[in-house]
Every structure is written in structure tokens, then in C-alpha cells.
C-alpha positions, 0 to 999 in steps of 0.5 A: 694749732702751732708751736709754742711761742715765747718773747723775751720780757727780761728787764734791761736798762740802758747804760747811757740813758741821757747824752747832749743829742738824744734822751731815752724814755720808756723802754728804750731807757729801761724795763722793768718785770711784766709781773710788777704791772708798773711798766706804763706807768714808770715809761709815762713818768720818764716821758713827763720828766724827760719833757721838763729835762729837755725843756731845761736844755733847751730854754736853760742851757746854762742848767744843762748839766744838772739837767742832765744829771737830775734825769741820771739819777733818777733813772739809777733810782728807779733801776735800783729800787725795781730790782729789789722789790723784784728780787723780793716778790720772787723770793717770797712766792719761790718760798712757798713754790720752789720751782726754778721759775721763781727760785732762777728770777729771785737772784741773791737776796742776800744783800736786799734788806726786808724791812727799812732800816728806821722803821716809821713809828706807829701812827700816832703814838704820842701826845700833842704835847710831846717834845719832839726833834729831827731825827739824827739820821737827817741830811740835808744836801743840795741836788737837782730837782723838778721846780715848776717847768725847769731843773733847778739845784735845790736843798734837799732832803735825806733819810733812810726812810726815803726813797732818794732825795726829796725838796718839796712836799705839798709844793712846798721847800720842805727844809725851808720848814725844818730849818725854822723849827727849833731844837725840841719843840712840842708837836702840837706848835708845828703848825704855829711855828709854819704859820708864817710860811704855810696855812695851818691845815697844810701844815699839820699834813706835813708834820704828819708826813714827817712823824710817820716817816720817822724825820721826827722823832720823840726828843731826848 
């Protein structure tokens, strides 16, 4: 027998997380809570991006900075999504178990939103001949991004809905497909419209995606 022993498992990041000489990957990059069973799988993701951010720096330096900046940001994006669903998992055992294990972990859910602020719609409540359009809430910027084994500056695409920014779905530009979608046009014609672009099958995967995300919603 012994005396009890205990480890500090406290998540933690790293403030700097990229620098011109050196690159932090997994738990020297950030941590996230034992309980969220995610820490394997977040560090090998870090180390399968941080492969091509290195690869950027190192056959194209002229992309260094957003390089650099692609792995800032989704390192912020990570921390930040892992602390809110944190907050939320302890927030909802410590209201059926209020014991200052999970009410201390829990923190000020205050400011953390319980459901997103779009919600998608249901999954398919509407016609094939439905006027359909894309969404208001819609933005579409330009921001580094994984293309093939480099860091490129792309288009991309924003909505509440999404976790940051997204350029391709299926492999495919995505706002290269919006951008060739007219005003309204009815949702059964989504896949005639990409057919230049995409096979049909493919296509009407994407228009699903975006109709269960709430990037396209019934036409006013």
C-alpha cells in the first residue's frame, strides 16, 4: 500500500504555438480535458497539419506566412472550441450532480451558447421544386488553407453554422459551386447547375450538406 497519487491533467496551450525555428504538435501545443477522450486524436491531427505547414515553409517560402498563420489559426480554433464544449459537458453532469468536482470545472457558462445560432433545418422538409437561395448570414473570404501537400491562400467560406472557415467539401472549391448558382433557383436543378463542374452524385451530396447546414435556405 501507498499514499494516494495524483497528476495534474489541466488543459493548457501554448501562447506561441508556431515560430520561424520550431513548431509545437500535440501536448506541447495544447491539451485538451482527459474526460473529452479527444487528446489522441486532436495531437495526431496537429502532427498531419503541422507535416504540410513545414512542408509549406520548407519548399515554399514565399507562402511562409500564411503558412504559419493557417496553423495560428487553427490551433486558436481547437482551443476554443474544446473549451466550450468543456464548460458544457461539466455544466450539464454538475446540474444533476452539484458537487464542487464538476460545478469548480464547469466555469462561467454565462457566455457559452447552448444550441447554434442558425439552427440547421430538419432534414428534409422540402420539395424538389422548392425555390431555394443562399443564406444572408453567408460570407465568403479569403484565408490560408490545406490544398493537396501546400498552405495556399484560397476563397472560403463562413457561416454560423461552421465551425471556422471552410474552402472544400468532397475535394471540391465549394464557393467556386456557389458562386455558379443563380439568385433562386429550385433545389431539384442544384446538380444540373454543377454538372459542368462536378458528377451528379457528388453534387447532390453537396447541395444536401449545405440544406442541413442552413447555407441554403427556402427563397423569399
Amino acid at each position: 500500500c501507498s499514499d494516494p497519487a495524483a497528476c495534474d491533467a489541466a488543459s493548457h496551450h501554448a501562447e506561441n504555438p508556431i515560430g520561424d525555428h520550431y513548431i509545437r504538435l500535440g501536448d506541447s501545443c495544447f491539451s485538451v480535458d482527459p474526460l473529452s477522450s479527444q487528446g489522441v486524436h486532436l495531437a495526431l491531427q496537429s502532427g498531419l497539419q503541422g507535416a504540410i505547414v513545414v512542408n509549406t515553409i520548407l519548399r515554399k517560402p514565399e507562402n511562409t506566412e500564411a503558412a504559419q498563420q493557417f496553423f495560428r489559426m487553427r490551433i486558436a480554433e481547437w482551443i476554443g472550441r474544446y473549451t466550450r464544449r468543456t464548460k458544457q459537458e461539466y455544466a450539464r453532469v454538475s446540474a444533476v450532480c452539484s458537487n464542487s468536482f464538476w460545478r469548480e470545472r464547469r466555469g462561467d457558462t454565462s457566455e457559452i451558447a447552448i444550441s447554434p445560432p442558425h439552427p440547421p433545418l430538419e432534414l428534409s422538409p422540402r420539395e424538389p421544386l422548392d425555390q431555394v437561395a443562399l443564406s444572408p448570414y453567408l460570407m465568403i473570404d479569403m484565408a490560408p488553407v490545406i490544398d493537396g501537400v501546400f498552405v495556399e491562400v484560397r476563397h472560403v467560406l463562413r457561416h454560423p453554422n461552421i465551425d471556422g472557415a471552410i474552402a472544400y467539401v468532397e475535394g471540391v472549391d465549394l464557393v467556386r459551386l456557389l458562386c455558379a448558382l443563380p439568385e433562386t433557383f429550385a433545389y431539384c436543378d442544384i446538380p444540373k447547375i454543377w454538372r459542368g463542374h462536378i458528377p451528379l452524385a457528388v453534387g447532390d451530396r453537396i447541395a444536401s450538406w449545405l440544406w442541413n447546414s442552413r447555407i441554403l435556405v427556402p427563397a423569399t
